[in-house]
N, C-alpha and C positions, 0 to 999 in steps of 0.2 A: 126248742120248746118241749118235744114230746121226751129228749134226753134228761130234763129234766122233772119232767110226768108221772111217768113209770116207776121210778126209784120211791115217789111221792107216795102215789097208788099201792105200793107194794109195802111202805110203810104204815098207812093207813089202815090198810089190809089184814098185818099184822097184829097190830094196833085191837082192832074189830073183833080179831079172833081171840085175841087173849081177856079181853071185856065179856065176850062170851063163852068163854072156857069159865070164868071165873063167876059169872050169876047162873050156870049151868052145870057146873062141878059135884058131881053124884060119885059116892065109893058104889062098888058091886062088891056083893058077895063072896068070899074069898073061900070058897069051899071046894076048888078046882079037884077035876077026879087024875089030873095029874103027876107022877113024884117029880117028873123029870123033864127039860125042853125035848127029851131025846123022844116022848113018847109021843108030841104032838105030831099033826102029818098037817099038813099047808096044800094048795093047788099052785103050779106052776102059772105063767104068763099067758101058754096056751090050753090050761085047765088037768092038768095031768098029777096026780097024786104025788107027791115029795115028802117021805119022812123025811124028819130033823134028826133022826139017829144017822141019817147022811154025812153028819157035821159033825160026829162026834172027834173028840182030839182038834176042834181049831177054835181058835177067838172067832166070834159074830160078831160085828157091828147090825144090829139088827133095826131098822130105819122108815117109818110108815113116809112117806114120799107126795107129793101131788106137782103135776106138771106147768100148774098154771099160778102156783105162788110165786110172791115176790123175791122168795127164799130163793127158787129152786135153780136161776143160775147159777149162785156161788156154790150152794151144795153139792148142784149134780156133779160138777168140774171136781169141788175138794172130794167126794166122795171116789170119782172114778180116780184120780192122783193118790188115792189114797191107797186104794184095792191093786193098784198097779204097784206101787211102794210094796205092800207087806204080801200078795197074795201067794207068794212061795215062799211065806213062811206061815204056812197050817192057819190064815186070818181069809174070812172071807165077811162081805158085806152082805144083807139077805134087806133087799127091798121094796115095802108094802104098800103099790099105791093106793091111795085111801081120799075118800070125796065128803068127807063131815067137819071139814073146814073150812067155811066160806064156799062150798061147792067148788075147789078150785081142783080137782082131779074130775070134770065129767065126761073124759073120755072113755070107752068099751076100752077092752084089754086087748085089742087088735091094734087101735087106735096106739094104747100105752109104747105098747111092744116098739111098734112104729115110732113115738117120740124117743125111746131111749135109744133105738139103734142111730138115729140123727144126732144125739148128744156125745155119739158115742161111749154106751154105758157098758161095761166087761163086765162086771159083776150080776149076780143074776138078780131077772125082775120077777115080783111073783103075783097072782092075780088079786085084783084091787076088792081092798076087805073094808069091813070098820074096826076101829080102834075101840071106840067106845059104846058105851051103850047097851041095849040087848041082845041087837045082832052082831056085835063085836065077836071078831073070831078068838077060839079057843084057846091059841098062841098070845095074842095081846092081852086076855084074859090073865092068863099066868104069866104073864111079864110083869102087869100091871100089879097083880097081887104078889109075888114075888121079891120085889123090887121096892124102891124107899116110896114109891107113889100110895105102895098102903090097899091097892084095891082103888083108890083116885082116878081120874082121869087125864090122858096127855094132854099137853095143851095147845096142842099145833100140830102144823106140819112141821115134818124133821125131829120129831121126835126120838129121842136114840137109845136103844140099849146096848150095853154093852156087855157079852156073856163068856167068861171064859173055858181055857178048853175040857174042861170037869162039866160043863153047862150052867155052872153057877154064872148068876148075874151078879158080873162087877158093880153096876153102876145104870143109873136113868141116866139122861142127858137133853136136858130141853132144848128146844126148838134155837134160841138163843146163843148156845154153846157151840160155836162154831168148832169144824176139823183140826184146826191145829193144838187149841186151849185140851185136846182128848190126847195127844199124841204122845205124852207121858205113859196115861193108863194102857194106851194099847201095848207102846214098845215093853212095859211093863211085862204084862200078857204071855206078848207074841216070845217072849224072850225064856221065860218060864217051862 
């Protein structure tokens, strides 16, 4: 019974968040002090300052995360098969756990660190931000403006960009768009 529960719950879930993505859906201001992904800096998993000019020369799959969606089996699995596939070839994934959907990320970033090294995650985790909104960090800010969202907001978890290795952003990629349906655009990319 509970085998068939969960799947329920998590489509439901789903379901919830995208109803309220959508009577909630506010653009921001698209005035970023910006030019470049490379200029923004992020905090690592254990709080430690990370330019994105770190990254320069490789595809990002760039990925806001939460550990407690219905999503985040199939993802974290395709996501880490994925990083193991291309990550010697200049591709890496950068992962944002984020808690403004449905509350399903409310773990500390101690707590995080700890779920992903259990899921066995190789790609790096960085500390958990918002996507949207006011407090939304600086990085999803210029993703969001940048990108076909317009200044819009994501609408879930697993939200994905996708940047290649100039920093230009390829492509948004909703929560829906699973790993494989992207595997063109990266090999695409990675090849380039």
């Amino acid at each position: 019974m509970a085998s068939l529960l969960f799947p329920l719950l998590g489509s439901l879930g789903l379901l919830l968040g995208i109803i309220v993505f959508y009577l909630s859906n506010t653009t921001i201001e698209c005035d970023t002090p910006y030019n470049s992904i490379y200029e923004i800096s992020v905090k690592d998993i254990d709080g430690n300052p990370v330019s994105l000019s770190a990254y320069k020369g490789k595809v990002l799959l760039i990925v806001n995360t939460a550990s407690k969606c219905g999503l985040a089996g199939r993802y974290l699995d395709d996501l880490n098969s994925l990083y193991l596939s291309y990550r010697n070839r200049d591709f890496e994934i950068l992962a944002f756990p984020c808690n403004q959907f449905l509350w399903q990320e409310p773990n500390s970033d101690t707590e995080i660190k700890d779920f992903m090294c259990k899921v066995v995650c190789d790609y790096p985790v960085f500390a958990k931000i918002d996507v949207n909104g006011n407090e939304a960090s600086d990085l999803f800010k210029y993703l969001r403006c940048q990108s076909s969202l317009e200044g819009g907001n994501i609408g879930f978890n697993f939200g994905k960009f996708l940047i290649d290795k100039k920093g230009n952003i390829h492509g948004y990629y909703g929560p829906l768009a699973y790993i494989p349906t992207m595997m063109h655009d990266i090999e695409k990319l990675v090849s380039e």
